[in-house]
Structures are given as C-alpha cells and as structure tokens.
C-alpha positions as a Markdown table, in Angstrom:
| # | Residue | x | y | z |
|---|---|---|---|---|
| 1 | Unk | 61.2 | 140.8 | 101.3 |
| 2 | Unk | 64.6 | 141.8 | 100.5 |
| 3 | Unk | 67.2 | 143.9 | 102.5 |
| 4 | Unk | 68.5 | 147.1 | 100.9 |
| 5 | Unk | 72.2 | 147.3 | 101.8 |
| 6 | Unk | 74.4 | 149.8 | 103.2 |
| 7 | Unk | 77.0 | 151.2 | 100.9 |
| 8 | Unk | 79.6 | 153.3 | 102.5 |
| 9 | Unk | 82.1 | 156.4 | 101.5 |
| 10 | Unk | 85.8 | 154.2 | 100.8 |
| 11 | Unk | 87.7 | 155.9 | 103.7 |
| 12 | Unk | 84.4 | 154.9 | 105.8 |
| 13 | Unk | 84.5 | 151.5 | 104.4 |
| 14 | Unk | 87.9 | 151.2 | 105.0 |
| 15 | Unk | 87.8 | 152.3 | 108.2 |
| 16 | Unk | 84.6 | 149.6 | 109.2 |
| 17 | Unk | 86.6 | 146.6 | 108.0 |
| 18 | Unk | 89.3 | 147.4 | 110.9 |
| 19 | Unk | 86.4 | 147.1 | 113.5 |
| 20 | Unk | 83.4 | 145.4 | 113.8 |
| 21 | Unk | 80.5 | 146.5 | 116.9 |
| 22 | Unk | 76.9 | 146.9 | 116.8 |
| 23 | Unk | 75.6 | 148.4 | 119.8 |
| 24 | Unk | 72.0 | 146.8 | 119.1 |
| 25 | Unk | 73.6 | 143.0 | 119.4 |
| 26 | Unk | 74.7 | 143.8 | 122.5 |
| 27 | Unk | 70.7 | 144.4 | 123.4 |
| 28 | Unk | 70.1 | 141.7 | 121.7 |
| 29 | Unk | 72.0 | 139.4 | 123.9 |
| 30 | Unk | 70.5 | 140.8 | 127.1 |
| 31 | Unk | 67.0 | 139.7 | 125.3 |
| 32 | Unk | 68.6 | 136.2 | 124.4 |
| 33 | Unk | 69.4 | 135.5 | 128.5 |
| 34 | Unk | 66.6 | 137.7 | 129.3 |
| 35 | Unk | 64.2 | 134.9 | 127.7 |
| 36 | Unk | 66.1 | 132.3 | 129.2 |
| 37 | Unk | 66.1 | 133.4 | 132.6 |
| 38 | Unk | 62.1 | 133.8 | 132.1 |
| 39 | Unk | 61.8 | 130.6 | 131.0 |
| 40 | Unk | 63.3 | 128.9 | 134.6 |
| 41 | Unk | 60.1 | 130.8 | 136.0 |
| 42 | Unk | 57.1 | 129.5 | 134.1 |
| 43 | Unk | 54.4 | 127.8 | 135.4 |
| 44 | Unk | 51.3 | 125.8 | 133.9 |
| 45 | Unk | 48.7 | 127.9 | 132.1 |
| 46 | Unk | 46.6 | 126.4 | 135.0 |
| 47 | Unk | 48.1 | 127.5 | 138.1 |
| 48 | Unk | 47.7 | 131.4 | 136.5 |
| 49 | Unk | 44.3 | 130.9 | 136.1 |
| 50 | Unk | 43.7 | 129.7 | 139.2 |
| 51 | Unk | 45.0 | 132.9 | 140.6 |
| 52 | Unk | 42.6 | 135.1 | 138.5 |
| 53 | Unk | 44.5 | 135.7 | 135.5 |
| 54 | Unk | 42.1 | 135.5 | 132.5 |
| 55 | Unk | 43.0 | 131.5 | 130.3 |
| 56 | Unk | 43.8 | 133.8 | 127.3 |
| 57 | Unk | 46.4 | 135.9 | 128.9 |
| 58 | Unk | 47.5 | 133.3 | 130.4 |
| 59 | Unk | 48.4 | 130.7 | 127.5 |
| 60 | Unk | 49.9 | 134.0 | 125.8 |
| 61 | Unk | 52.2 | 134.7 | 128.7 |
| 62 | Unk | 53.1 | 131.1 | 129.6 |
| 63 | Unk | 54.1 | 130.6 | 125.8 |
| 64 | Unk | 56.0 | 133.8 | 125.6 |
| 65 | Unk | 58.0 | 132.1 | 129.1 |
| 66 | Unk | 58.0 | 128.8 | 127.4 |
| 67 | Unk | 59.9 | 130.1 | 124.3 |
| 68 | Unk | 62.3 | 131.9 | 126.2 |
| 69 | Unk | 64.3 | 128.1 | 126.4 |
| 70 | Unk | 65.1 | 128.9 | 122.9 |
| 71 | Unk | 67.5 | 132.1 | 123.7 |
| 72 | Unk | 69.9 | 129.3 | 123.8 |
| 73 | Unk | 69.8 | 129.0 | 120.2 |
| 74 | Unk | 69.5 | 133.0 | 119.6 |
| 75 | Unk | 73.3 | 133.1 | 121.2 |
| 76 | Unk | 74.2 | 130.1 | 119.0 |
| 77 | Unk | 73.3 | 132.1 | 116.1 |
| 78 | Unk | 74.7 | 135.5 | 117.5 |
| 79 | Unk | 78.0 | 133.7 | 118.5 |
| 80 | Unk | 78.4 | 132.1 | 114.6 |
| 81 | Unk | 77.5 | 134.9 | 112.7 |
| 82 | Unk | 79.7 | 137.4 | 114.9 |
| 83 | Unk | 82.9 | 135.1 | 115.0 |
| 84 | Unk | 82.7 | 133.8 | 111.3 |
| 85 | Unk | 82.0 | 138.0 | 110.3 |
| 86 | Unk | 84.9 | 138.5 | 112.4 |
| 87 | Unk | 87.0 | 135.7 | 110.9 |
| 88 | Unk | 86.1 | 136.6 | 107.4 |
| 89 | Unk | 87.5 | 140.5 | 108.2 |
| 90 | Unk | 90.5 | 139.5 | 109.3 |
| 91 | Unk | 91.1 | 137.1 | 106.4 |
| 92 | Unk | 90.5 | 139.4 | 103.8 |
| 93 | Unk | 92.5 | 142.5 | 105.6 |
| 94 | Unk | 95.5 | 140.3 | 106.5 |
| 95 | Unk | 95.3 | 137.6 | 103.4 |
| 96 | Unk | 95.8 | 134.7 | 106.3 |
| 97 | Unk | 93.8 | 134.3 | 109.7 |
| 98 | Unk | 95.8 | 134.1 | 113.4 |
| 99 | Unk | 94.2 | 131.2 | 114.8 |
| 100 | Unk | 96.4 | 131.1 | 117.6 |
| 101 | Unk | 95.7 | 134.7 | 118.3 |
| 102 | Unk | 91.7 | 133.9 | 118.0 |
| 103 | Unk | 92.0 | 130.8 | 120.7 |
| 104 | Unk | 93.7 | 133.3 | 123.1 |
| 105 | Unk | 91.4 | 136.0 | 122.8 |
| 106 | Unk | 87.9 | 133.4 | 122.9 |
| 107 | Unk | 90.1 | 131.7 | 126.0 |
| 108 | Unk | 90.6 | 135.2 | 128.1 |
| 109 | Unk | 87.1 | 136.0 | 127.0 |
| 110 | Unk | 85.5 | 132.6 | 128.2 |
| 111 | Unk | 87.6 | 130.5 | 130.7 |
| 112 | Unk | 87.9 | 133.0 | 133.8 |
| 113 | Unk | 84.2 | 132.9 | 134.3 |
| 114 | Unk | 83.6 | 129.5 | 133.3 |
| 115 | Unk | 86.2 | 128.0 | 135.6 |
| 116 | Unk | 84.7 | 130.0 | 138.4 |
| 117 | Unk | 81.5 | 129.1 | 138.0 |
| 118 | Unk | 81.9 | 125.6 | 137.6 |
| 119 | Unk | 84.2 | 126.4 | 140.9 |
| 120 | Unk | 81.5 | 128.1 | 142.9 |
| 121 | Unk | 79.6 | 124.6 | 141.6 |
| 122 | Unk | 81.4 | 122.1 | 143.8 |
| 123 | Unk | 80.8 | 124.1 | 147.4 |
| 124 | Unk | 78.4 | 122.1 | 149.1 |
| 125 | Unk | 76.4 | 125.3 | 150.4 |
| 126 | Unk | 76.3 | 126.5 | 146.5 |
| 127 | Unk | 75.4 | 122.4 | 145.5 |
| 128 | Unk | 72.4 | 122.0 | 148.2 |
| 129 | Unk | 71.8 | 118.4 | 145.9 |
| 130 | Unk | 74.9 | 117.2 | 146.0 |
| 131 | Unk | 74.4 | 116.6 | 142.4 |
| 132 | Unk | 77.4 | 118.4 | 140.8 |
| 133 | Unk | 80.0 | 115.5 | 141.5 |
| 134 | Unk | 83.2 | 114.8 | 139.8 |
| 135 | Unk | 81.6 | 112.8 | 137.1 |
| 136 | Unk | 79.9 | 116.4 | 135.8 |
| 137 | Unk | 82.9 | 118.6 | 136.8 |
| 138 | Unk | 85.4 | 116.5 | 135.3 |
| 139 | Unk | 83.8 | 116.5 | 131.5 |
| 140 | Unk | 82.4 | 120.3 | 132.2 |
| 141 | Unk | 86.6 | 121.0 | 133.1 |
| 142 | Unk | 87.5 | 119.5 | 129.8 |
| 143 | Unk | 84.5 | 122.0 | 127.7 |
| 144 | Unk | 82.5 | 118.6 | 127.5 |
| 145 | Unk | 79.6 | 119.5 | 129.8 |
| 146 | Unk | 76.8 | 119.1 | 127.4 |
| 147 | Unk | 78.0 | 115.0 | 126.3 |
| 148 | Unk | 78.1 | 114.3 | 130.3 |
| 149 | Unk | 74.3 | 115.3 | 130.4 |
| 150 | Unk | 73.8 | 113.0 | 127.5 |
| 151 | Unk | 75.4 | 110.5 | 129.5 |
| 152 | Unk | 74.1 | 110.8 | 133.3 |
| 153 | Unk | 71.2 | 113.3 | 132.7 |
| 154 | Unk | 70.9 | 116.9 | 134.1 |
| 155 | Unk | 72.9 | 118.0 | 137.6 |
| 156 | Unk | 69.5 | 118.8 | 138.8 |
| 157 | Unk | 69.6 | 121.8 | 141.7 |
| 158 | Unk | 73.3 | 122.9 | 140.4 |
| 159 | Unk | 74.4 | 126.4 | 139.7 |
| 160 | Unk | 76.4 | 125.0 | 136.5 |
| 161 | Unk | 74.2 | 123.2 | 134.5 |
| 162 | Unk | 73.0 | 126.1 | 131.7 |
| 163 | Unk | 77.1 | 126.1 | 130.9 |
| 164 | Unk | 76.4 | 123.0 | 128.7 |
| 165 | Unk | 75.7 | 125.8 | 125.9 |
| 166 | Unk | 79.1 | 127.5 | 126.3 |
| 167 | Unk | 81.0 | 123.7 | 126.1 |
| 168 | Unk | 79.1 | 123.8 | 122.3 |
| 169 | Unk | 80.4 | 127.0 | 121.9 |
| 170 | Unk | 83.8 | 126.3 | 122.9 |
| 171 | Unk | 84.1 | 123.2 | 120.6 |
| 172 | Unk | 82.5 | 125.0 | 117.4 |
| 173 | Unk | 85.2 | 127.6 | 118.7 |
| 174 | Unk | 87.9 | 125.1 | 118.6 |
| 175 | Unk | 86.8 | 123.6 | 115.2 |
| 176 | Unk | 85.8 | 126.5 | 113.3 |
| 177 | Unk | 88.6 | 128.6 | 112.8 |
| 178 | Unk | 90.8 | 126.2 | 111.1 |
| 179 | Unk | 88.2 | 125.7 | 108.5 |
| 180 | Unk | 87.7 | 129.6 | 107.5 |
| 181 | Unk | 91.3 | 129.2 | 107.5 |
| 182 | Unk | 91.3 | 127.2 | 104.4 |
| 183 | Unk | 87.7 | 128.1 | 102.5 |
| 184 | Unk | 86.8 | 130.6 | 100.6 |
| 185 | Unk | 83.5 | 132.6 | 101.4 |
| 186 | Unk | 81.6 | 130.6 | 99.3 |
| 187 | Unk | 82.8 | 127.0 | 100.4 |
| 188 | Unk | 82.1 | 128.5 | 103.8 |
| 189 | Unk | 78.8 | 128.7 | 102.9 |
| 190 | Unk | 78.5 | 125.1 | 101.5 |
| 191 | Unk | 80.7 | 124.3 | 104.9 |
| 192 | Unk | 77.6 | 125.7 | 106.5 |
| 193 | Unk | 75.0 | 123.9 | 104.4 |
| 194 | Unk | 76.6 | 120.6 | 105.1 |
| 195 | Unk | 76.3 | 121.7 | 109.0 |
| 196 | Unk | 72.6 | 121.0 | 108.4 |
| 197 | Unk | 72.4 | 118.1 | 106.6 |
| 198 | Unk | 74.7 | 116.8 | 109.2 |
| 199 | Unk | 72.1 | 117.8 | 112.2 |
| 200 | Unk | 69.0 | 116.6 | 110.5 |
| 201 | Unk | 70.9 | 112.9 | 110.1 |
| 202 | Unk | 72.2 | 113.0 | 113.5 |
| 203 | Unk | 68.2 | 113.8 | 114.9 |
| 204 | Unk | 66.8 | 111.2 | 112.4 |
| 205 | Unk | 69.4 | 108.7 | 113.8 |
| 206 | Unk | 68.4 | 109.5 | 117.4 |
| 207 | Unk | 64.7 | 109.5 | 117.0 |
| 208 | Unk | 65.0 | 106.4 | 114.9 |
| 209 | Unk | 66.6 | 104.3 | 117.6 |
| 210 | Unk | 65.0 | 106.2 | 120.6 |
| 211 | Unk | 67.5 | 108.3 | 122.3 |
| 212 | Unk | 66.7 | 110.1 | 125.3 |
| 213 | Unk | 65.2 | 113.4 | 125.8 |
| 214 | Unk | 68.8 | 115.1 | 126.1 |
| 215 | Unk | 70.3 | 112.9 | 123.0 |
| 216 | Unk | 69.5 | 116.2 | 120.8 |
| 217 | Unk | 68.9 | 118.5 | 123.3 |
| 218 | Unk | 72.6 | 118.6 | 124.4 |
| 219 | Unk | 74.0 | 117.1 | 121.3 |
| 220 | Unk | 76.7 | 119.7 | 119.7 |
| 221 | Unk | 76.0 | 117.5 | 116.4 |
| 222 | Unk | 72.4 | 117.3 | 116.6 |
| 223 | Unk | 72.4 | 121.4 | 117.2 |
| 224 | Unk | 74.2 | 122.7 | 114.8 |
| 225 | Unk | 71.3 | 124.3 | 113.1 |
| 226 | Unk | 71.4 | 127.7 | 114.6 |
| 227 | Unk | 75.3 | 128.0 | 114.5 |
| 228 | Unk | 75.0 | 127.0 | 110.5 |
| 229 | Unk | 72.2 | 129.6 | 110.0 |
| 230 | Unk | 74.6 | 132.5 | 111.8 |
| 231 | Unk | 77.2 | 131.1 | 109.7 |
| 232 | Unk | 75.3 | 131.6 | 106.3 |
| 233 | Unk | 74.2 | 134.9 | 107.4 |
| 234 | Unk | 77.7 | 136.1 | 108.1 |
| 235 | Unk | 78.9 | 135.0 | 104.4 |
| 236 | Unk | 75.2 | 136.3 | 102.6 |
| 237 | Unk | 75.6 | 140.1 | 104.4 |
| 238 | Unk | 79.7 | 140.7 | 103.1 |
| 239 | Unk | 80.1 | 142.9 | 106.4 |
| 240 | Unk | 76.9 | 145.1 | 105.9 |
| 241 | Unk | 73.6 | 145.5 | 107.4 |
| 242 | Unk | 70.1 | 145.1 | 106.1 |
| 243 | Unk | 68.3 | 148.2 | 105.9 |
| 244 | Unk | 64.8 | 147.2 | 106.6 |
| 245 | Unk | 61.9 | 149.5 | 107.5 |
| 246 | Unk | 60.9 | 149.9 | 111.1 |
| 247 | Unk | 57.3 | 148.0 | 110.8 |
| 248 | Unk | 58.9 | 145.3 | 108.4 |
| 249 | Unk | 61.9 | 144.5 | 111.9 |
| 250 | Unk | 58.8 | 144.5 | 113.8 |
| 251 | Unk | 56.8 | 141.8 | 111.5 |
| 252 | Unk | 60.4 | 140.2 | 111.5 |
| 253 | Unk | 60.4 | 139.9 | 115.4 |
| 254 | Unk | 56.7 | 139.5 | 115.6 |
| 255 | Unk | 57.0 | 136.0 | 113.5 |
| 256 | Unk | 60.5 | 135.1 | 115.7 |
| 257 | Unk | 59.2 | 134.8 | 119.0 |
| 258 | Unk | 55.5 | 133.7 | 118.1 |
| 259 | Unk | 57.1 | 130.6 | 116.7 |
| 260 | Unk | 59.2 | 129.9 | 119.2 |
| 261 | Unk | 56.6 | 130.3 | 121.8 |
| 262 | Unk | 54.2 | 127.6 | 119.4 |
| 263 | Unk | 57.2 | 125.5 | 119.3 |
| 264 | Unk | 58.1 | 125.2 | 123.1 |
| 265 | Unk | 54.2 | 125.1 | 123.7 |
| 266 | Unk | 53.1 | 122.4 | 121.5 |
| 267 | Unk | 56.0 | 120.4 | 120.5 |
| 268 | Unk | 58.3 | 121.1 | 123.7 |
| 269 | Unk | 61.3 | 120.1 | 121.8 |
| 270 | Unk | 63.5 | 121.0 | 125.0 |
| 271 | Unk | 61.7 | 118.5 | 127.2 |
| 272 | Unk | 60.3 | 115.5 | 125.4 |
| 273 | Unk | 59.1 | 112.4 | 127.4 |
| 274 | Unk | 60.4 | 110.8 | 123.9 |
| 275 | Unk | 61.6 | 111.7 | 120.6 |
| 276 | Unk | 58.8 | 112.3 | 117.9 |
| 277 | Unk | 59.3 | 112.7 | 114.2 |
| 278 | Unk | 57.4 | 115.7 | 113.1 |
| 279 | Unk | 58.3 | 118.1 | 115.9 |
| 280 | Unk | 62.0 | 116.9 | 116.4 |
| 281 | Unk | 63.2 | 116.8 | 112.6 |
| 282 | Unk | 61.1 | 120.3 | 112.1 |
| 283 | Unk | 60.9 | 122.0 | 115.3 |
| 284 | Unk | 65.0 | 122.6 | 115.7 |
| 285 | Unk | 64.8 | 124.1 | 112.1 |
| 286 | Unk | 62.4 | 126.2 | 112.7 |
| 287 | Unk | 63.7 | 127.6 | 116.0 |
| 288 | Unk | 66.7 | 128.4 | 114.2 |
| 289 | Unk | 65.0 | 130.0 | 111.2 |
| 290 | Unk | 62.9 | 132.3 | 113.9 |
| 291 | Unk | 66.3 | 133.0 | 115.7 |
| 292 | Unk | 67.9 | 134.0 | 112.5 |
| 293 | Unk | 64.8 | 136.4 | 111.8 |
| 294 | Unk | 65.1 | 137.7 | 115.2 |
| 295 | Unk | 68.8 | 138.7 | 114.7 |
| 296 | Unk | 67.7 | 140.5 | 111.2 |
| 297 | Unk | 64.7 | 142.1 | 112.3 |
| 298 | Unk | 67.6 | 144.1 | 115.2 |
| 299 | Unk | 70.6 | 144.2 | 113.0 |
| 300 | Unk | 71.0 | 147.4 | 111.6 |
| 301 | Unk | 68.4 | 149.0 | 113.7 |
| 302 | Unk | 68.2 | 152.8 | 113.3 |
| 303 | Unk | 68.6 | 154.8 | 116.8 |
| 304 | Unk | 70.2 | 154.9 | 119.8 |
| 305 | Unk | 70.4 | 151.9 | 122.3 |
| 306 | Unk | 69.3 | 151.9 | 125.5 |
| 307 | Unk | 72.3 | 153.0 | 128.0 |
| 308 | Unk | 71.1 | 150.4 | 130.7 |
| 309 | Unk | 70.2 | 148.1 | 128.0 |
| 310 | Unk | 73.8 | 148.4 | 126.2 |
| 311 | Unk | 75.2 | 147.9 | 129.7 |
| 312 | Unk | 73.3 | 144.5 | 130.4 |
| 313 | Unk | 74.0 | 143.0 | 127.0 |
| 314 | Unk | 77.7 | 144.0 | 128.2 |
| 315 | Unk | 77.6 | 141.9 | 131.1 |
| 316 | Unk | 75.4 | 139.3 | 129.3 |
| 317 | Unk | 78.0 | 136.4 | 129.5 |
| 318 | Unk | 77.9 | 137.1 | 133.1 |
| 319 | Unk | 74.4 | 137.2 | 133.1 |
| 320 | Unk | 73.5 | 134.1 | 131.9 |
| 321 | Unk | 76.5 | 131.8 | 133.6 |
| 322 | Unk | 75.2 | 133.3 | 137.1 |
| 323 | Unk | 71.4 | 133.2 | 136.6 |
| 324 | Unk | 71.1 | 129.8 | 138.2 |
| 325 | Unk | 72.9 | 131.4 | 141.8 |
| 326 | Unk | 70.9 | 134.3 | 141.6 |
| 327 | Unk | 68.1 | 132.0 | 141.5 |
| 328 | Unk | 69.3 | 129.6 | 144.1 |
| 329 | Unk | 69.3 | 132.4 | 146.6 |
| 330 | Unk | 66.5 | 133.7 | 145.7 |
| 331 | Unk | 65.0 | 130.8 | 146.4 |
| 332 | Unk | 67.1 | 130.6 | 149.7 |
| 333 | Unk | 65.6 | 134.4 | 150.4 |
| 334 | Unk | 62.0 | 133.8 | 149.7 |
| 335 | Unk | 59.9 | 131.0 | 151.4 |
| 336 | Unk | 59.1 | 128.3 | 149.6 |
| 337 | Unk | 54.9 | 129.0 | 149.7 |
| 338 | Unk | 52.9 | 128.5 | 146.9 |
| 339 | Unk | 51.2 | 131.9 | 147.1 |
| 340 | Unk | 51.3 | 134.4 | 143.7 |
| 341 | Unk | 53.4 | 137.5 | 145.4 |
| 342 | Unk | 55.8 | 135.4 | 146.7 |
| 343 | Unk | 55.7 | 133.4 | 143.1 |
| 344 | Unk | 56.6 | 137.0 | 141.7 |
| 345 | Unk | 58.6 | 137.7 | 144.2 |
| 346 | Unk | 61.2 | 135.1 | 143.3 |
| 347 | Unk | 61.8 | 135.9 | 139.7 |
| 348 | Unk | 62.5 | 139.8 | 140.6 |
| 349 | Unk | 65.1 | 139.4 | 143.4 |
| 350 | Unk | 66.7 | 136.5 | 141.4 |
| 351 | Unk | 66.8 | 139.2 | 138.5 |
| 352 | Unk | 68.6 | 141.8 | 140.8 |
| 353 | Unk | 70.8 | 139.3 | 142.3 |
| 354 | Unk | 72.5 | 138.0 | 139.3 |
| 355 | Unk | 73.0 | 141.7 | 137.8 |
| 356 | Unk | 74.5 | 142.6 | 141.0 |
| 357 | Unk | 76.6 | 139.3 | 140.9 |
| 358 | Unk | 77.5 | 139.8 | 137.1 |
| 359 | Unk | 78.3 | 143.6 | 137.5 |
| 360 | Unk | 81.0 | 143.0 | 140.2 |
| 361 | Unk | 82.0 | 139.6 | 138.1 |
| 362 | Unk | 82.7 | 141.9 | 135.2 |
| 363 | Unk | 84.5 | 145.0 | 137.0 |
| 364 | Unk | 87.2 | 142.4 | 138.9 |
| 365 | Unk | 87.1 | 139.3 | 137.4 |
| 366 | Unk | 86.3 | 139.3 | 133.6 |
| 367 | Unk | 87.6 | 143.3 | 132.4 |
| 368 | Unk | 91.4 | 142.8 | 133.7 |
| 369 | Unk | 91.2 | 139.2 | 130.8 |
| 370 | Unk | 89.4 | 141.3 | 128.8 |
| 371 | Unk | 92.3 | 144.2 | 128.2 |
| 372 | Unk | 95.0 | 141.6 | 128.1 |
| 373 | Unk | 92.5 | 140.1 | 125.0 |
| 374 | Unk | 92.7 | 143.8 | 123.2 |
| 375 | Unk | 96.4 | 142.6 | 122.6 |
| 376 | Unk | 95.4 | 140.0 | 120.4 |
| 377 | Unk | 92.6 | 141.4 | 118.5 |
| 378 | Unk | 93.6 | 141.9 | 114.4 |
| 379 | Unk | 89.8 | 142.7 | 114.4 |
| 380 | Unk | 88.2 | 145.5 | 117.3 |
| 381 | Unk | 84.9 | 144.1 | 118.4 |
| 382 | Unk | 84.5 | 146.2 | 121.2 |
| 383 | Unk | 83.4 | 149.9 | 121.8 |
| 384 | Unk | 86.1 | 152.5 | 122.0 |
C-alpha cells in the first residue's frame, strides 16, 4: 500500500511551512488517553460473563480495554513525530534551530500541570496509601519518575503515578533537540534506526538477566521504539500527509488496535510476572508498528472533526495527568460493591470528573503558560 502525497500551490506551501496543526491529531490524542483511561477499568473476561454478557463479547471487549494500556505508546509516537516535524520546519525555514526557545515553550507547555499534579500527590486526603513519599516525589521533581518505579516499584493508590510517561517525554525532549540540531534529515533517520537497535539490546539485556516487570516497562531506553517510529515517520512524510482512501484508514486502524488488544491479552507485556523472550523482544515492536499505523490510518483524514472531540484532544494533557483523581473520587463517590451498575457506574463519573477537572485546569492554570509560549514559537502549532 502506498500513500499518495499532497502537493500544494507555492504561496500555499509556503504558507504551511510557517505553521503546522492537524485538527484530527488532536482527536487522536483524546483516543490515545481515551484507551488509557479504559484500560484502569477492565475486568476478567470471567467476572462479565458471570453477569450475563455472552464469553465472545466479552473476550472482545476485555481485549479492546486491555489494549487501551498501549495509548501510552500512541502519545510516544504522536509526541516524536509532531516535535521532530516541528524541529525539521524550523530548521529548514531559519537554516539553524532555537533550542533554547524550544525548552521554554515544551517547559510552559509541560511543567505547570506536572508540578501541580505531582503537588496535589503529596496531600494525604489525595494520597489515601500513603504511598507517594519523598522517595517518588523527589525523582518525579527532577523528570525521573519512571527510573524511581524501576527502583521501588509502582506508588500504588497515588494520583501521580501515570506521569512516569511524561518524565520519558521530558528527557527525549531534553535530548532530542540538540541532535536535529546537528543532523541532516537523513542522519536523523539513521539517528532513529539506531533508537531501535538500542531498545531491542537494552530488552535482550533485561530479559537475559531477569529484570523485573517494570525493568522495560518504565525504562526510557528499553522504550524507545515508538518515539523512533514517530521519528522515522516525521523525516519519510517531508511535511505532507498521506492521502489514503477512506476504507484503506479504516483497514489501517482495524489492524492497530486488534494487535494491540492480542498483544495486552496474550503476551501482557505491561504486566509480566517475568520477562519472556518471544513476547518482550516482539511485542514492544509490534505495539509500536500498530501505533504508527494508527496515527497513518487518521493523518490526513478528509472532513471535519468533531467540535467536542477537537475540544477533548485540546485538553488531552489535562486529561490524562488527572484521570487517576477523577478516578479516586469516583471511587470515593460510588460504594465499593461488587454489583455491575455500580461497576459501570465508576468508570462514567470518573470520566466526567476528570473533563470537569481538566476543563477548569486548562481555562486558569495551563492557557495563561500557554500564550506566554506563543512568544517563543518560530513554528505555530496551534489553531488560530
């Protein structure tokens, strides 16, 4: 299958290299939390069928919940291919890259809501476990969360925990700039290649002398799949968008997520008792391959978004760094019973919690960063 590319007028052309927003990877990252968030909810295959829902439908849905754990890696993806694109447009308008301009905008983008959450984490009433301590706080301060659950296992209970995936961020933020910097679009692409020859030796290393479940899992080395594969797709596309046909973005989506449902199913790659060859050194591939066909089978997508849609990918960040409060008071909200309406219950007003919680986040606390970041853009990445 091969992607028929846009070609635009000049003045058009000229006009997209100054700016740089697709409306449908907004939705896209509302899907990406969206399967996340699904994910904290799933039960056994079992306890559905034991309240009448037909084994089938049930191993369908619980592996649809089950391979919504892998939305982590959809945003890994997302995040490299829109930050290198971005990169690469302001290198070849500008002949040089600000990357002193770049930290500022990714640090009023990601620090005000990071702080606070990890903030909100240390209030005993917000850290019923007591297991967000110092030892977590300190490393998760310092954009090191995910090497301190390496170290001392997860914060179990704690409203921070799922920010582990923004400390990986934040480092391949800190890293990667430089290194466009200096390469050429090519090299960048042999930069990325090396990216995944470097994560299959760190997992072969791991599995080899028996780390623990979280010695890949959280390992910024051992995960660079996905952000190599946005990487590559960012230097293959030169600033366009494939052009597929409508049933082909469907196939495309189709063969995603039904892969990263069989993975999280049958190899459970993000909770192993132990490391195993076969489904650690191919399953984190192949969740970034799926990932990768995910984000082609929506970029480019013909049509309108979604206005409530395009307003929830907005707020996504938001979304997905508040989804363990909204569930804590759900939780809080709804007794603890073990009956199916409350069970559904739970997931619903946890879902209209943390909209209502990211929706005020974003008016007060993240849009006054956000203008001040409009300064420093070279590159707009935002709606007008």
């Amino acid at each position: 299958m091969t992607a028929t590319l846009t070609v635009a007028a000049p003045a058009v052309a000229a006009k997209s290299r100054n700016s740089f927003y697709r409306p449908e990877l907004d939705v896209l990252r509302f899907f990406a939390f969206f399967g996340v968030f699904l994910f904290h909810f799933a039960h056994p295959v079992d306890f559905y069928v034991a309240h009448g829902i037909p084994r089938p439908v049930a191993a369908v849905a619980n592996g649809f919940m089950q391979g919504g754990v892998f939305g982590v890696d959809l945003f890994f993806v997302l995040s490299a291919y829109l930050i290198t694109e971005l990169l690469l447009r302001e290198k070849e308008r500008f002949g040089d890259l600000d990357v002193r301009a770049f930290y500022i905008r990714r640090m009023l983008r990601i620090w005000p809501l990071y702080f606070f959450c990890i903030a909100l984490g240390l209030i005993p009433v917000l850290n019923p476990a007591g297991t967000f301590t110092w030892r977590y706080a300190l490393p998760y301060l310092l954009l090191a969360g995910n090497w301190s659950i390496i170290a001392y296992g997860w914060p179990l209970h704690s409203i921070v925990g799922q920010l582990w995936t923004v400390s990986i961020e934040e480092q391949f933020y800190l890293l990667w700039p430089p290194i466009v910097r200096k390469l050429s679009r090519e090299h960048i692409a042999t930069a990325a290649v090396v990216m995944l020859f470097i994560s299959t030796a760190v997992r072969i290393v791991m599995v080899a002398f028996h780390g623990g479940m979280n010695s890949v899992w959280c390992n910024t080395f051992g995960r660079l799949d996905p952000i190599a594969a946005g990487i590559l797709l960012a230097t293959r596309l030169h600033g366009e968008a494939p052009r597929f046909k409508v049933p082909a973005r469907a196939f495309m989506a189709c063969c995603g997520v039904v892969s990263l449902g069989l993975v999280a199913s049958y190899w459970h790659i993000h909770e192993p008792e132990t490391l195993e060859w076969i489904p650690t050194l191919l399953g984190f591939p192949i969740v970034a391959a799926s990932c990768t066909l995910i984000l082609l089978a929506v970029l480019g997508l013909p049509g309108a978004m979604p206005r409530a849609l395009l307003y929830l990918g907005k707020i996504s960040y938001g979304l997905y760094v508040y989804h363990a409060l909204g569930n804590l008071l759900s939780n809080m909200a709804v007794p603890a019973q073990r009956s199916f309406l409350q069970l559904a219950m739970r997931p619903l007003l946890a879902f209209l919690i943390t909209v209502a919680i990211s929706a005020i986040s974003y008016a007060w606390l993240e849009t006054p960063f956000l203008r001040l970041k409009d300064r420093f853009a070279r590159v707009a990445s935002r709606p007008v």
